[in-house]
N, CA, C and O atoms as a Maestro MAE file, in Angstrom:
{
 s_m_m2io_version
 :::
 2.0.0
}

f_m_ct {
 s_m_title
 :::
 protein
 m_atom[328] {
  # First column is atom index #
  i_m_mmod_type
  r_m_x_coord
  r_m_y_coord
  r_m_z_coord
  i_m_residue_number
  s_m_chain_name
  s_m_pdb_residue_name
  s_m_pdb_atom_name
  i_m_atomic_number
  :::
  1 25 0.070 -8.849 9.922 1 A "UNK " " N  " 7
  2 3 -0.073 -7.687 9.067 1 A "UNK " " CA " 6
  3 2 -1.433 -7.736 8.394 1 A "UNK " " C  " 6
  4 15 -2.070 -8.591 7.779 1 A "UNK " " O  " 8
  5 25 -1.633 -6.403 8.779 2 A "UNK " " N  " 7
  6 3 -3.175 -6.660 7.740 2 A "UNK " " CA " 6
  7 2 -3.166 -5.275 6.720 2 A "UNK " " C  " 6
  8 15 -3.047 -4.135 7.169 2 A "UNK " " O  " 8
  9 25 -3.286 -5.535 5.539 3 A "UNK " " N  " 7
  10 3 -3.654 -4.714 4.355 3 A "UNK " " CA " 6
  11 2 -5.163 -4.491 4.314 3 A "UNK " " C  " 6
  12 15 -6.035 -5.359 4.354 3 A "UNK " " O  " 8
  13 25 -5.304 -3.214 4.231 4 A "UNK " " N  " 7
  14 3 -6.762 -2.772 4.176 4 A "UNK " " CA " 6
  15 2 -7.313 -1.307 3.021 4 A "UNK " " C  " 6
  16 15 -7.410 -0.107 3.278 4 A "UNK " " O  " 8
  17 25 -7.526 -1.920 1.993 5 A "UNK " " N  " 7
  18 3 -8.037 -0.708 0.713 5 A "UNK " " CA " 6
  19 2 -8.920 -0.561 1.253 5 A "UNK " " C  " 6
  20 15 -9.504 -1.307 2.039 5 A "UNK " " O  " 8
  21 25 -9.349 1.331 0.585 6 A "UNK " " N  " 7
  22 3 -10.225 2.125 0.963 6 A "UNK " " CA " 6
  23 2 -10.373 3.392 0.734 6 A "UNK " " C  " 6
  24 15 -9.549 4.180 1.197 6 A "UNK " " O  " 8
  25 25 -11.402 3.812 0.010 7 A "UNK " " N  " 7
  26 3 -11.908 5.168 -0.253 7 A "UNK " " CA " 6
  27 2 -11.952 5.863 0.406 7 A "UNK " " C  " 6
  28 15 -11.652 7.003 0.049 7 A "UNK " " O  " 8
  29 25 -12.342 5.618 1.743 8 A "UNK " " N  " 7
  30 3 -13.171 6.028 2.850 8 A "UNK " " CA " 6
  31 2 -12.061 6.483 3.970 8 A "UNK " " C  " 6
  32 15 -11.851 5.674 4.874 8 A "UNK " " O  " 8
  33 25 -11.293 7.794 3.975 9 A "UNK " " N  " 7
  34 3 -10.234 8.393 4.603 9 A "UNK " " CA " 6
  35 2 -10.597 8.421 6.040 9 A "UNK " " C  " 6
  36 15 -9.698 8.395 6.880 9 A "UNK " " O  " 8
  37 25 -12.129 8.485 6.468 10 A "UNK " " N  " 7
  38 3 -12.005 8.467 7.925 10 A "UNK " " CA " 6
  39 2 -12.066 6.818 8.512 10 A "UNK " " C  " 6
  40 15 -12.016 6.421 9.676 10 A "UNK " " O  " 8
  41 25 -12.150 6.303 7.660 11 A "UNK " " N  " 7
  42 3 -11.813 4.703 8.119 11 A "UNK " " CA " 6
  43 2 -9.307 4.863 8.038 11 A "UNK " " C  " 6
  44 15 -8.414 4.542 8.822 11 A "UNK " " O  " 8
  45 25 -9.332 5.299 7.095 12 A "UNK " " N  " 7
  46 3 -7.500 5.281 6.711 12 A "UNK " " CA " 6
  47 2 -6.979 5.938 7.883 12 A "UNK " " C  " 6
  48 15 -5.993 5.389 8.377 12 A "UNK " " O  " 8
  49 25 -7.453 7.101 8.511 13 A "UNK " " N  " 7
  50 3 -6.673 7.343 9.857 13 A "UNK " " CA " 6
  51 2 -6.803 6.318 10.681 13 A "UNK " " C  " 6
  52 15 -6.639 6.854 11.777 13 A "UNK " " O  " 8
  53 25 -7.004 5.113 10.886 14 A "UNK " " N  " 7
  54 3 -6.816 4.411 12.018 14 A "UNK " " CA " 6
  55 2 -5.960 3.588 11.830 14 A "UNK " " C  " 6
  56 15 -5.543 2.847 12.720 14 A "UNK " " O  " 8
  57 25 -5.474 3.581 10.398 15 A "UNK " " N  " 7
  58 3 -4.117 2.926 9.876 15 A "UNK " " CA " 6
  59 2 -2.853 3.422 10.636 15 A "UNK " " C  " 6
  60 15 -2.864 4.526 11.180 15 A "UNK " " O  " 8
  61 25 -1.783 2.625 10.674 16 A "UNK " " N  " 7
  62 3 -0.494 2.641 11.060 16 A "UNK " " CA " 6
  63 2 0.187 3.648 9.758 16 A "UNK " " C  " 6
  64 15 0.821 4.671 10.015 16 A "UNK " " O  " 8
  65 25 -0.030 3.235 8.558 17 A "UNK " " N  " 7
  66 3 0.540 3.415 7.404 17 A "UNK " " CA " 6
  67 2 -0.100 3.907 6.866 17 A "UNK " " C  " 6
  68 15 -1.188 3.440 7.202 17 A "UNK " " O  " 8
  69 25 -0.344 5.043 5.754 18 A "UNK " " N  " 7
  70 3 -1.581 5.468 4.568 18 A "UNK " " CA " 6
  71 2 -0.261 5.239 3.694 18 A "UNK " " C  " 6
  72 15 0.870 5.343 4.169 18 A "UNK " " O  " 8
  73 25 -0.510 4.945 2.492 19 A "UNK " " N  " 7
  74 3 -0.205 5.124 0.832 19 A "UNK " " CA " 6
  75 2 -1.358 5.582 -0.190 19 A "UNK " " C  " 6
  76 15 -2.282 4.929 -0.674 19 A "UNK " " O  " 8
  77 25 -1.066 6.646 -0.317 20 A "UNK " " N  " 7
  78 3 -1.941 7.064 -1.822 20 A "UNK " " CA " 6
  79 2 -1.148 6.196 -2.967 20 A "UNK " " C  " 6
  80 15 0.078 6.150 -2.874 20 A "UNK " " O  " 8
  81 25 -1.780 5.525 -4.014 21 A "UNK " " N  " 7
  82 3 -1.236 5.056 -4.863 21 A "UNK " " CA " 6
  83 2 -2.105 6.109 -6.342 21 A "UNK " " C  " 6
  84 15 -3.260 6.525 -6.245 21 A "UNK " " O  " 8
  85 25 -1.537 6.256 -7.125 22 A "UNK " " N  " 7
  86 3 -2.305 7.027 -8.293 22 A "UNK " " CA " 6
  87 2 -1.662 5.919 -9.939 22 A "UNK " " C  " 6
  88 15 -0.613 6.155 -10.538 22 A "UNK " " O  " 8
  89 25 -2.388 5.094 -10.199 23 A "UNK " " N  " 7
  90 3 -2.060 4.622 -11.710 23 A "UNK " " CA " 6
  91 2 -0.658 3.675 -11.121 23 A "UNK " " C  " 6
  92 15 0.360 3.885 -11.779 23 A "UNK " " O  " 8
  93 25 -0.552 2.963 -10.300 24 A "UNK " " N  " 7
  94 3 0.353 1.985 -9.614 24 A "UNK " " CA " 6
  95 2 1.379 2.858 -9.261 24 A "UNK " " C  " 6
  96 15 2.324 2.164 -8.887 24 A "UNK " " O  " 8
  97 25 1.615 3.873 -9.206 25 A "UNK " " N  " 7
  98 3 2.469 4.288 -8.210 25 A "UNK " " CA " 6
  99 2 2.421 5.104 -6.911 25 A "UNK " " C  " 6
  100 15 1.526 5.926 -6.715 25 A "UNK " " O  " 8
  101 25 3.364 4.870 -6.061 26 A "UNK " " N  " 7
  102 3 3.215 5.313 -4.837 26 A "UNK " " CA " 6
  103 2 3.366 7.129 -4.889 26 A "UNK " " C  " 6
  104 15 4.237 7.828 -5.409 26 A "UNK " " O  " 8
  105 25 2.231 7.469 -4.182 27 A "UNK " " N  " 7
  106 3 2.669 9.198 -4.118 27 A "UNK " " CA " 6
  107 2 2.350 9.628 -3.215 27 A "UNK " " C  " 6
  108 15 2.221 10.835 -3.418 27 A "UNK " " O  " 8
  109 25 2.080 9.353 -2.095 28 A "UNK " " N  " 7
  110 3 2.399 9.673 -0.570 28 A "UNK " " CA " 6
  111 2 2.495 8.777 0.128 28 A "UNK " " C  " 6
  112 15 1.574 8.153 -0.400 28 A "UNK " " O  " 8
  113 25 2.988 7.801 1.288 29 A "UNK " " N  " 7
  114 3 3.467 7.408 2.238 29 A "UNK " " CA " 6
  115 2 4.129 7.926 3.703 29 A "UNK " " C  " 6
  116 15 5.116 8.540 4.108 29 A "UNK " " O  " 8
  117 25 3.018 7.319 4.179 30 A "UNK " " N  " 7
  118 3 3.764 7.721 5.923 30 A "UNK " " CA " 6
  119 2 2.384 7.404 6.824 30 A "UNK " " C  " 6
  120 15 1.357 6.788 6.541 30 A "UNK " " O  " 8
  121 25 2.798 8.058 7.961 31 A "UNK " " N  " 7
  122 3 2.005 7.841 8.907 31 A "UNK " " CA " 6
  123 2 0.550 8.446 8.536 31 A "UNK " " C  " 6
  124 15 0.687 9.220 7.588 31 A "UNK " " O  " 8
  125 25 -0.858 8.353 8.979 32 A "UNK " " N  " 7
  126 3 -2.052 8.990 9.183 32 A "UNK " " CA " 6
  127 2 -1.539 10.646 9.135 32 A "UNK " " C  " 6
  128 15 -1.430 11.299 8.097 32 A "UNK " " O  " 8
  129 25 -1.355 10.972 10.040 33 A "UNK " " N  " 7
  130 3 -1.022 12.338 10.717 33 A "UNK " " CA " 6
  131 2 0.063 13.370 9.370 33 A "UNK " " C  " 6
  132 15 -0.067 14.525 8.965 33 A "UNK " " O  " 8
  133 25 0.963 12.397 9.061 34 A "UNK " " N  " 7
  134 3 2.070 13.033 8.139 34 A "UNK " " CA " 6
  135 2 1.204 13.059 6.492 34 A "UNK " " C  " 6
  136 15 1.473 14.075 5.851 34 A "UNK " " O  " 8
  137 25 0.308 12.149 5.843 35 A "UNK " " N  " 7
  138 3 -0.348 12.000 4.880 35 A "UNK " " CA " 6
  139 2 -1.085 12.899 4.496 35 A "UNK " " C  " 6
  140 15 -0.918 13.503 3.437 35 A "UNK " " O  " 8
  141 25 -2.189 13.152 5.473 36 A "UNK " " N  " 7
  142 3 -3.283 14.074 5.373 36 A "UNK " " CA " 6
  143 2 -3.412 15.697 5.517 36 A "UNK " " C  " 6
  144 15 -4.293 16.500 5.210 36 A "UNK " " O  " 8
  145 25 -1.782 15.836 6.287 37 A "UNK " " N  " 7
  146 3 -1.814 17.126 6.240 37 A "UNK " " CA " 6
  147 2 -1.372 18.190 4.728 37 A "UNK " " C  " 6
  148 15 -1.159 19.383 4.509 37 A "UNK " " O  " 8
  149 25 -1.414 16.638 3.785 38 A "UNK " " N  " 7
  150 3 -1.320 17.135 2.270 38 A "UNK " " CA " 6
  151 2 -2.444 17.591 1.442 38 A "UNK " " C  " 6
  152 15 -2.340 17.472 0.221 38 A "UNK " " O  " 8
  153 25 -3.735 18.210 2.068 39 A "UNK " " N  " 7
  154 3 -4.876 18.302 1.568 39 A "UNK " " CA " 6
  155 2 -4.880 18.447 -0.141 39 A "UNK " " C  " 6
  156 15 -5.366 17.674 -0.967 39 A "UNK " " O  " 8
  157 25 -4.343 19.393 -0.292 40 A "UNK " " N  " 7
  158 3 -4.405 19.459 -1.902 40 A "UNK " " CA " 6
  159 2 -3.871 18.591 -2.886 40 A "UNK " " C  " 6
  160 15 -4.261 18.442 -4.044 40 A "UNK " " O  " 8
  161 25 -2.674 17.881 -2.132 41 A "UNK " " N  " 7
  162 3 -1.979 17.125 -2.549 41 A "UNK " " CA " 6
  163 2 -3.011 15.479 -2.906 41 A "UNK " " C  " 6
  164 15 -2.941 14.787 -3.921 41 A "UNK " " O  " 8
  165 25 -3.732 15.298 -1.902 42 A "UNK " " N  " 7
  166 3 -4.512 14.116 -1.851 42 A "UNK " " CA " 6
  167 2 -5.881 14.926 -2.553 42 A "UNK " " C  " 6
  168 15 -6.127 14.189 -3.508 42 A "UNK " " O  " 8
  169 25 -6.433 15.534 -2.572 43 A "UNK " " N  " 7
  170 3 -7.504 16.115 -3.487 43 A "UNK " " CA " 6
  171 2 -6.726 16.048 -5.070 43 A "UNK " " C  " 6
  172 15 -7.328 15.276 -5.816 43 A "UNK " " O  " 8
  173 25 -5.825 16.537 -5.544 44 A "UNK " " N  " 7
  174 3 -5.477 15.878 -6.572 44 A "UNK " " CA " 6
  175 2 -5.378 15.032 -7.376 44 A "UNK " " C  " 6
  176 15 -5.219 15.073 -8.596 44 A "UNK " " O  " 8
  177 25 -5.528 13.797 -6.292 45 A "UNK " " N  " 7
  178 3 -5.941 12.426 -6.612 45 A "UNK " " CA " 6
  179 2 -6.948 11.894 -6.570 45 A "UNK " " C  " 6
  180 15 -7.079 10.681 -6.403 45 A "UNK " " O  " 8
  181 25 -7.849 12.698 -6.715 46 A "UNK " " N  " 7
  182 3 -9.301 12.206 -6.628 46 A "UNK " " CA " 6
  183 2 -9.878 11.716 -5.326 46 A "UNK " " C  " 6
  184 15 -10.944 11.106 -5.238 46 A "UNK " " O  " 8
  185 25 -8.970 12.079 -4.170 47 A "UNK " " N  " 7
  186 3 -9.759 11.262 -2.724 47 A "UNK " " CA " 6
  187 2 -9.596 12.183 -2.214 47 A "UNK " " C  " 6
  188 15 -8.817 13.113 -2.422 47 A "UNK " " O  " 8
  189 25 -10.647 11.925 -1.170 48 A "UNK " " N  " 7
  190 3 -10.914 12.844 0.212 48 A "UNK " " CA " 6
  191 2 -9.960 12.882 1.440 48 A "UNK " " C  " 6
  192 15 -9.034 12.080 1.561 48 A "UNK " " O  " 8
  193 25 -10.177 13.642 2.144 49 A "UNK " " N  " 7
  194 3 -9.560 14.099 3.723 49 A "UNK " " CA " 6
  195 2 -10.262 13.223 4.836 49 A "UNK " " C  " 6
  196 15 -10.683 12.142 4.424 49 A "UNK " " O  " 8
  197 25 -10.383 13.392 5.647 50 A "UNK " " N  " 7
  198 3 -11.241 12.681 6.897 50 A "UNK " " CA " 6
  199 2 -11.955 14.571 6.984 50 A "UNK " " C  " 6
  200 15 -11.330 15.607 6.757 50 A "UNK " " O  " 8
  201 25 -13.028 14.454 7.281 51 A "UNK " " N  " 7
  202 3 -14.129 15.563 7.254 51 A "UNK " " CA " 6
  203 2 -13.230 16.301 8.476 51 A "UNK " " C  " 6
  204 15 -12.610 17.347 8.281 51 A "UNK " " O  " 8
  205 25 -13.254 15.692 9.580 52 A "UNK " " N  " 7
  206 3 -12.678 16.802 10.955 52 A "UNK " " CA " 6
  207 2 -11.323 17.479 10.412 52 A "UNK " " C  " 6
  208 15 -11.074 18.568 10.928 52 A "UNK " " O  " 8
  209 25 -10.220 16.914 9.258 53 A "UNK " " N  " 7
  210 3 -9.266 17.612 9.311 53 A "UNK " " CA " 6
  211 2 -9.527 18.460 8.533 53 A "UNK " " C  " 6
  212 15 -8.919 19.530 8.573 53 A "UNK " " O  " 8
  213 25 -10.772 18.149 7.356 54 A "UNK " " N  " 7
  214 3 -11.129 20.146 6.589 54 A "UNK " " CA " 6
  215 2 -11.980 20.704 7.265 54 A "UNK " " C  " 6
  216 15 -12.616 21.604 6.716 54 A "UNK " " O  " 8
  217 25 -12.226 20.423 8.423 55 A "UNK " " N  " 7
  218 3 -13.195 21.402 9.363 55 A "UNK " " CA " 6
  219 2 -12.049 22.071 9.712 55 A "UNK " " C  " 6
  220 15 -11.866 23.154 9.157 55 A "UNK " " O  " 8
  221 25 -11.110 21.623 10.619 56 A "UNK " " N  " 7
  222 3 -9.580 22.350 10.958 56 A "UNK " " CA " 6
  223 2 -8.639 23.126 10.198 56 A "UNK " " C  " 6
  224 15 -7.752 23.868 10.619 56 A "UNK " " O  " 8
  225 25 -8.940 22.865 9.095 57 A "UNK " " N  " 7
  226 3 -8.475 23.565 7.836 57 A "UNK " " CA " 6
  227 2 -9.336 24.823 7.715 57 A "UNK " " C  " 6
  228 15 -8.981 25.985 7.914 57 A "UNK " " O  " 8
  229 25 -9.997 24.572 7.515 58 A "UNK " " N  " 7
  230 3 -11.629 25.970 7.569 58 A "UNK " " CA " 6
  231 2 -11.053 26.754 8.945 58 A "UNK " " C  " 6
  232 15 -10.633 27.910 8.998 58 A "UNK " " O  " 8
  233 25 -11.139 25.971 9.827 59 A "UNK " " N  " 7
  234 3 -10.520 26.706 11.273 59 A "UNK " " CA " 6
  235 2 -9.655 27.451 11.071 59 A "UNK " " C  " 6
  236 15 -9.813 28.601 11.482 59 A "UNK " " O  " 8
  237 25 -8.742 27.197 10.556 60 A "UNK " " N  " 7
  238 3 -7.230 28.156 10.640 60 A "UNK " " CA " 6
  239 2 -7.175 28.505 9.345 60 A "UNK " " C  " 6
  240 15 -6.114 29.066 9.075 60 A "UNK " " O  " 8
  241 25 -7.949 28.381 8.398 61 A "UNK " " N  " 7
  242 3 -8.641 29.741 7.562 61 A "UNK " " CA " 6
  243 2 -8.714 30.936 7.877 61 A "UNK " " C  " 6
  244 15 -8.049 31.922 7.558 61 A "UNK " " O  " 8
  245 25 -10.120 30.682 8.945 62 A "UNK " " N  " 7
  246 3 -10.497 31.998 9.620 62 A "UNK " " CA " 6
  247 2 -9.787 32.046 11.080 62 A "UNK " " C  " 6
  248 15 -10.493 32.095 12.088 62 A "UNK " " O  " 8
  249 25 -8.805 32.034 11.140 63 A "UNK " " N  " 7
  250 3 -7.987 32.695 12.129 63 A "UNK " " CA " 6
  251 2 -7.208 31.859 13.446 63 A "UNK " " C  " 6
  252 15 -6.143 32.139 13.997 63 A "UNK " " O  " 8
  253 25 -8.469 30.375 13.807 64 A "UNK " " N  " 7
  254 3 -7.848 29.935 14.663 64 A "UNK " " CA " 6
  255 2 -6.360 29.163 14.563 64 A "UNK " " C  " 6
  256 15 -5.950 28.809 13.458 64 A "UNK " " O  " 8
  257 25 -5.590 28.928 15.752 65 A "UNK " " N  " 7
  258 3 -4.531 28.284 15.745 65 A "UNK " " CA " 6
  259 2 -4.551 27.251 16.226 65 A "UNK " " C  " 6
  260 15 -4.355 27.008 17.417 65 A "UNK " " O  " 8
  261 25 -4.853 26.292 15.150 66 A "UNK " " N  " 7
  262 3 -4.269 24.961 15.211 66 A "UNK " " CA " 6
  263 2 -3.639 24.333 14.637 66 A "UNK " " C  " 6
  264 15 -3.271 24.686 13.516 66 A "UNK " " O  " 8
  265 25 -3.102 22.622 15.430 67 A "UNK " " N  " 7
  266 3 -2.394 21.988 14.626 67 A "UNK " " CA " 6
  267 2 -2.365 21.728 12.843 67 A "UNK " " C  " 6
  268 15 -3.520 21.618 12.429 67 A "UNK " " O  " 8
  269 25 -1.550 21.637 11.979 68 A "UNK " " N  " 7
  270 3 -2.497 21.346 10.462 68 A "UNK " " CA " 6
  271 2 -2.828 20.058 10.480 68 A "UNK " " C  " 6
  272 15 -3.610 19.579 9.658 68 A "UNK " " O  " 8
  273 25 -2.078 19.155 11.726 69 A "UNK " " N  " 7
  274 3 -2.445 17.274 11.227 69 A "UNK " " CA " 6
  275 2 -3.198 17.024 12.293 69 A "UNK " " C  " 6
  276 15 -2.788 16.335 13.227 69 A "UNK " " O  " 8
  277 25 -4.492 17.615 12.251 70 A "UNK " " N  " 7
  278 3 -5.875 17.330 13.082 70 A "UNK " " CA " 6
  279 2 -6.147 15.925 12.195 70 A "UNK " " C  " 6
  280 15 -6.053 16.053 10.974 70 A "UNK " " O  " 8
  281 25 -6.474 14.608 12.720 71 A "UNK " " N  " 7
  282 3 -7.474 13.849 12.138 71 A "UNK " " CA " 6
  283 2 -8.436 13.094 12.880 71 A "UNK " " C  " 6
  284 15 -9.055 12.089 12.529 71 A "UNK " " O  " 8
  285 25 -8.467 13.631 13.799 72 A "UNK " " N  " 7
  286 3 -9.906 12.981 14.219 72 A "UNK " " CA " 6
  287 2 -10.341 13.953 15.554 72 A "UNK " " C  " 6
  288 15 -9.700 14.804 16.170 72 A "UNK " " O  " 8
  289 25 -11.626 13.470 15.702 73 A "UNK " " N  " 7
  290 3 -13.192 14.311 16.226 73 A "UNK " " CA " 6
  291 2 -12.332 14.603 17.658 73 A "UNK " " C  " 6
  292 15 -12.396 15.739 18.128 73 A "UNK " " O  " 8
  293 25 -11.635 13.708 18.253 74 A "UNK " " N  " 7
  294 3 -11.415 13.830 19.952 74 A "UNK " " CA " 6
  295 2 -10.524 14.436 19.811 74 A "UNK " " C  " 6
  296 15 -10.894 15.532 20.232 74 A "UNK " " O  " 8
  297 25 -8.979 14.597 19.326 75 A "UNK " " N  " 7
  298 3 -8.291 15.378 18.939 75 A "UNK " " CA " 6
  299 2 -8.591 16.657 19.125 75 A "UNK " " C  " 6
  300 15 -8.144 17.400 19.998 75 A "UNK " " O  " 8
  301 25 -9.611 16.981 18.012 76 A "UNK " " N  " 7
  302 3 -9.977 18.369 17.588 76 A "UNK " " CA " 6
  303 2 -10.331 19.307 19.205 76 A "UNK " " C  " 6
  304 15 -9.852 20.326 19.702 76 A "UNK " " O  " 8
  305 25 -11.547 18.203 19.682 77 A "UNK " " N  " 7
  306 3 -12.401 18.662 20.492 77 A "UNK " " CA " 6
  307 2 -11.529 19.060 21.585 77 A "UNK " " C  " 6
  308 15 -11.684 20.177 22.079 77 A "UNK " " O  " 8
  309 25 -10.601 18.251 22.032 78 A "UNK " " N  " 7
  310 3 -9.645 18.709 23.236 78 A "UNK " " CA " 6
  311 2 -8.544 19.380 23.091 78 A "UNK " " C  " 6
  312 15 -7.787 19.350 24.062 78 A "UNK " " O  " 8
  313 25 -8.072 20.240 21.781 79 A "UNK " " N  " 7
  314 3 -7.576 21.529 21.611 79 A "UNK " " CA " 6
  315 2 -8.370 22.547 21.754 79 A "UNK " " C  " 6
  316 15 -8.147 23.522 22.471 79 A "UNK " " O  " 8
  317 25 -9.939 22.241 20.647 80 A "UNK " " N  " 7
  318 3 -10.384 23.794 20.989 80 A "UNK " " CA " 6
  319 2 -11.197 23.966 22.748 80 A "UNK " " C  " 6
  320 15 -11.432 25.042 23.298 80 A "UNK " " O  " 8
  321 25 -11.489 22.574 23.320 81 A "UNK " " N  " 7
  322 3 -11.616 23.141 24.872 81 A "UNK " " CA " 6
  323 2 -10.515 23.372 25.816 81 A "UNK " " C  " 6
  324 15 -10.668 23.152 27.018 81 A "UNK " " O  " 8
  325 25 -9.184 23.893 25.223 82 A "UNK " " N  " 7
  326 3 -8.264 24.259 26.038 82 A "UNK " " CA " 6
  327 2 -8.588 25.670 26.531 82 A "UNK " " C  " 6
  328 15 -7.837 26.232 27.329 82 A "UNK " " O  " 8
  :::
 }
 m_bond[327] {
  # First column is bond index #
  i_m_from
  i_m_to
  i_m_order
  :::
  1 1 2 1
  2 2 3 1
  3 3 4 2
  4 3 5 1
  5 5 6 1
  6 6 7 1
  7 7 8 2
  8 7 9 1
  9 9 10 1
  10 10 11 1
  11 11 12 2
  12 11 13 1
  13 13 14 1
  14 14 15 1
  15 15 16 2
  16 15 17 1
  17 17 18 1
  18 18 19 1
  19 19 20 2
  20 19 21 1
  21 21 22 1
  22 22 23 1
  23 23 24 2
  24 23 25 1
  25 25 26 1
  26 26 27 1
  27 27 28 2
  28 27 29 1
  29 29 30 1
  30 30 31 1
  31 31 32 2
  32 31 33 1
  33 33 34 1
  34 34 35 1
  35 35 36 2
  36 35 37 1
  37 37 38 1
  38 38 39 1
  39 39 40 2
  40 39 41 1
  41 41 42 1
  42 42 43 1
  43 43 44 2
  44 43 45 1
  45 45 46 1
  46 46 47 1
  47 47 48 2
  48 47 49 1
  49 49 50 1
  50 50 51 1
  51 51 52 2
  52 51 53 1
  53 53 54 1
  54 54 55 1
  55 55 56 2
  56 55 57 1
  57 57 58 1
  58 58 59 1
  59 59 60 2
  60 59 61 1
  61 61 62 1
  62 62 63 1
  63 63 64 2
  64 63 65 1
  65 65 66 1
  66 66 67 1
  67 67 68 2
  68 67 69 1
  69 69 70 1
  70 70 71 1
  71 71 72 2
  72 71 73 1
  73 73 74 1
  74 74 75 1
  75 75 76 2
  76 75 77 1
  77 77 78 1
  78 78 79 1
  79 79 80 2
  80 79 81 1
  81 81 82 1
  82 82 83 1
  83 83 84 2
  84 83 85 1
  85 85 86 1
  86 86 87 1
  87 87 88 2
  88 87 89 1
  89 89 90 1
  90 90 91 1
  91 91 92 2
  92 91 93 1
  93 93 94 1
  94 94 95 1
  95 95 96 2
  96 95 97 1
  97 97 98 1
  98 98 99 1
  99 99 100 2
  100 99 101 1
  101 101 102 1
  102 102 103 1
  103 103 104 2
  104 103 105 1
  105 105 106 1
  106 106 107 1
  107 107 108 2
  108 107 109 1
  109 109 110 1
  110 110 111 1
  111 111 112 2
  112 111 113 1
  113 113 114 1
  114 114 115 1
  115 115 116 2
  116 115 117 1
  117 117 118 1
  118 118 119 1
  119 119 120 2
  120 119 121 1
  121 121 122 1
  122 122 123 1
  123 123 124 2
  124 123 125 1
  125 125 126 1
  126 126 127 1
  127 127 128 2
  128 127 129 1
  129 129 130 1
  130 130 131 1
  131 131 132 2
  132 131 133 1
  133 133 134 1
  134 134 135 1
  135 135 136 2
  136 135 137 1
  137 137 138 1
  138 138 139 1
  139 139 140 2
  140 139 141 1
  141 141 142 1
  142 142 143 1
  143 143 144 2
  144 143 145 1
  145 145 146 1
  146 146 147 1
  147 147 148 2
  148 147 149 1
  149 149 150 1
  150 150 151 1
  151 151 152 2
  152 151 153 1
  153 153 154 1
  154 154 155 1
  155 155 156 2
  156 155 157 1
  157 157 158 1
  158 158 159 1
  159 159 160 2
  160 159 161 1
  161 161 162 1
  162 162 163 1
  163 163 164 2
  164 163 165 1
  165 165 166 1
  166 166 167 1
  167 167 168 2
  168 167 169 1
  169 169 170 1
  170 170 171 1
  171 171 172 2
  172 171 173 1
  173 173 174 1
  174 174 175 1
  175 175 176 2
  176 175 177 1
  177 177 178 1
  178 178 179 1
  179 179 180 2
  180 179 181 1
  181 181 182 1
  182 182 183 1
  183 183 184 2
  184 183 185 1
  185 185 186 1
  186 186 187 1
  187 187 188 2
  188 187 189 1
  189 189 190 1
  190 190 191 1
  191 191 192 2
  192 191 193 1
  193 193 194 1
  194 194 195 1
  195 195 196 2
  196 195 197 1
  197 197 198 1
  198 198 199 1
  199 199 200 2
  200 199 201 1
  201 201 202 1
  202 202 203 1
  203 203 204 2
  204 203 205 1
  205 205 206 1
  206 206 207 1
  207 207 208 2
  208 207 209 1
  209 209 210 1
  210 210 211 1
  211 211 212 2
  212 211 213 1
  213 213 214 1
  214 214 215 1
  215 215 216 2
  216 215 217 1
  217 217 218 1
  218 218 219 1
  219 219 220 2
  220 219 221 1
  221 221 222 1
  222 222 223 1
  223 223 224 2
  224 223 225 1
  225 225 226 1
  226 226 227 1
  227 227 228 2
  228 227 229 1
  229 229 230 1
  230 230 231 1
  231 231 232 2
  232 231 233 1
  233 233 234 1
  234 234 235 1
  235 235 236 2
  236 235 237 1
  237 237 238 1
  238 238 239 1
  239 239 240 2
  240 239 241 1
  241 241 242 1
  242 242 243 1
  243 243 244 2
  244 243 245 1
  245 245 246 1
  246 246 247 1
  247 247 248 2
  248 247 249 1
  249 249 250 1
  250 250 251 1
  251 251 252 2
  252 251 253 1
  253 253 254 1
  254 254 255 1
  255 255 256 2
  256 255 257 1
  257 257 258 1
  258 258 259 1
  259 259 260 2
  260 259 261 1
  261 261 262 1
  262 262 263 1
  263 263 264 2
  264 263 265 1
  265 265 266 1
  266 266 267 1
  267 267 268 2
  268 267 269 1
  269 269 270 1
  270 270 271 1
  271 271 272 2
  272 271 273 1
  273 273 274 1
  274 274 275 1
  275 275 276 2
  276 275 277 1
  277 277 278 1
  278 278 279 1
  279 279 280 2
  280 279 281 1
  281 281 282 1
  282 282 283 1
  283 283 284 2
  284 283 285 1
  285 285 286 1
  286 286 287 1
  287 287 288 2
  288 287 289 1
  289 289 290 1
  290 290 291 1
  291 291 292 2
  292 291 293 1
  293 293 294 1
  294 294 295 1
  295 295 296 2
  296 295 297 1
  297 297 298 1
  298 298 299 1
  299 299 300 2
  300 299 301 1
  301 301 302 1
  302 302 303 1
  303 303 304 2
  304 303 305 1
  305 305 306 1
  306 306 307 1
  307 307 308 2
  308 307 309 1
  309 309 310 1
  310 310 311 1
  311 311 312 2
  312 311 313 1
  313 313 314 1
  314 314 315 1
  315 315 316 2
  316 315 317 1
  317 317 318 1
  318 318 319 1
  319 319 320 2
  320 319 321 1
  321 321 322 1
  322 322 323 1
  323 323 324 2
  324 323 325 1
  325 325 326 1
  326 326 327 1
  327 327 328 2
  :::
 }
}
């Protein structure tokens, strides 16, 4: 098992597990994919997204249809070249 702190959300998607912790308690838990699709929820807490999933967010802003739990670059890229 390896425990790994970190600011840095596009390093946390390669985790098995994310936990937001806020003032020692737990306030989100779960997978990468299930975590991040809480944008506001984790902006609340003072931390960031991984950049590609508020690009995807911006995306389906303006109209496109995609997944909401985009987190990473290859992902992205091989939905919108469908």
């Amino acid at each position: 098992t390896i425990l790994l702190i970190t600011h840095y959300m596009d390093e946390a998607v390669q985790a098995d597990r994310v936990i937001v912790m806020d003032k020692g308690n737990i306030k989100l838990d779960g997978k990468p994919k299930e975590v991040f699709r809480n944008i506001d929820e984790i902006k609340k807490y003072g931390l960031d997204v991984p950049q590609v999933t508020e690009l995807a967010q911006e995306l389906i802003k303006e109209g496109l249809k995609l997944p909401p739990d985009i987190i990473d670059i290859k992902e992205l890229v091989d939905i919108l070249c469908q």
